[in-house]
FIVO-577660 format. One record per residue (C-alpha): residue in one letter; x negated, z negated, y negated. Coordinates in steps of 0.25 Angstrom, whole numbers, plus 5000, padded with zeros to 4 digits. Layout:
+------+------+------+------+
| type |   xx |   zz |   yy |
+------+------+------+------+
|    a |    X |    Z |    Y |
...
+------+------+------+------+
END
This chain:
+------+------+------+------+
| type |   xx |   zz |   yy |
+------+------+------+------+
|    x | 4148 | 4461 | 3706 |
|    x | 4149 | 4455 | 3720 |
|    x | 4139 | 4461 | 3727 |
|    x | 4145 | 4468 | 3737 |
|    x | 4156 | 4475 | 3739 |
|    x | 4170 | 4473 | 3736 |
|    x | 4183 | 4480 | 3738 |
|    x | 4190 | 4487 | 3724 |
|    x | 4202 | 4477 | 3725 |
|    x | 4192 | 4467 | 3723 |
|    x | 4185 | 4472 | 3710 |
|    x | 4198 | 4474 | 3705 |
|    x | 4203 | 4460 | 3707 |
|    x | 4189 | 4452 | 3707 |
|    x | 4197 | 4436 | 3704 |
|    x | 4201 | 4441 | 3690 |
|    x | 4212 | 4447 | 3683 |
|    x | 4205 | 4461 | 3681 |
|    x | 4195 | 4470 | 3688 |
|    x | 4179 | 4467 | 3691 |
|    x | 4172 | 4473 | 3678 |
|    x | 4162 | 4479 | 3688 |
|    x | 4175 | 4486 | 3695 |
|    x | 4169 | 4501 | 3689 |
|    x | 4155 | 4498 | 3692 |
|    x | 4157 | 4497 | 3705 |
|    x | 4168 | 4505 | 3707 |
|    x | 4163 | 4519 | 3700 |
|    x | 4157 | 4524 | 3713 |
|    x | 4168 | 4523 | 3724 |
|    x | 4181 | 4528 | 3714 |
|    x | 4186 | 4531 | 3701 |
|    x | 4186 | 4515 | 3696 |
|    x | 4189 | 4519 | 3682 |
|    x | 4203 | 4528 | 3685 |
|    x | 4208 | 4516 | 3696 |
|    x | 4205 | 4507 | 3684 |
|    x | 4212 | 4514 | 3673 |
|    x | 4224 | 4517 | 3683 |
|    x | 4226 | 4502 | 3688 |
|    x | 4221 | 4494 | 3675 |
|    x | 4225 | 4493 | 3660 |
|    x | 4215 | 4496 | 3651 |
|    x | 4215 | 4481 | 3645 |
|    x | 4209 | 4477 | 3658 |
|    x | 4200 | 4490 | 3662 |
|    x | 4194 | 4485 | 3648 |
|    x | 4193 | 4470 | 3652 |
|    x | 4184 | 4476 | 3664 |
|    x | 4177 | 4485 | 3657 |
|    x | 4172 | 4477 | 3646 |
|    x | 4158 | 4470 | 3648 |
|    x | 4157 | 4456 | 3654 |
|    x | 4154 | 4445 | 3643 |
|    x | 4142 | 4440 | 3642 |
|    x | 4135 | 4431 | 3651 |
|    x | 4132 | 4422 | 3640 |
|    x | 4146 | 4419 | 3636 |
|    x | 4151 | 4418 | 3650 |
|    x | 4143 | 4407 | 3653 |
|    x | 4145 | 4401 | 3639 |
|    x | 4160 | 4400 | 3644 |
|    x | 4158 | 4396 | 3657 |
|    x | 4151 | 4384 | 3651 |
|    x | 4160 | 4382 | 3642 |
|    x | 4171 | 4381 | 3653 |
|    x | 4163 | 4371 | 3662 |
|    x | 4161 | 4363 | 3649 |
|    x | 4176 | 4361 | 3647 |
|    x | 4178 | 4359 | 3664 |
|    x | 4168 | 4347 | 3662 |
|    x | 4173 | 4342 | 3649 |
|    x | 4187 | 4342 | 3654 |
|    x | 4184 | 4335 | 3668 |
|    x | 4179 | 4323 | 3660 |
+------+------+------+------+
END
């Protein structure tokens, strides 16, 4: 997602609380990804990665919604 390449602690802490969803994608090639994540995750979080990103739509919905809410409560 970066662009260029990172170490795997990296992907696995990317500033959140879990894992970077694109940690198999990029992973699959080097090492068994799948089996390190099984051993070293629950399965509440492997499927918190694995499920699909939400919408763009709705993500910028929300990010409006926050700014709106920023703005109303400086004035």
């Amino acid at each position: 997602m970066l662009g260029h390449e990172v170490a795997f602690i990296y992907c696995r802490a990317p500033g959140n609380e879990i894992p970077c969803r694109k940690v198999y994608d990029c992973w699959w090639e080097f090492f068994d990804v799948a089996s390190f994540m099984k051993k070293h995750y629950d399965e509440a979080t492997i499927n918190k990665i694995t499920a699909p990103p939400p919408p763009k739509t709705a993500t910028l919905l929300d990010l409006i919604e926050q700014a709106k809410k920023r703005v109303a409560e400086d004035n």
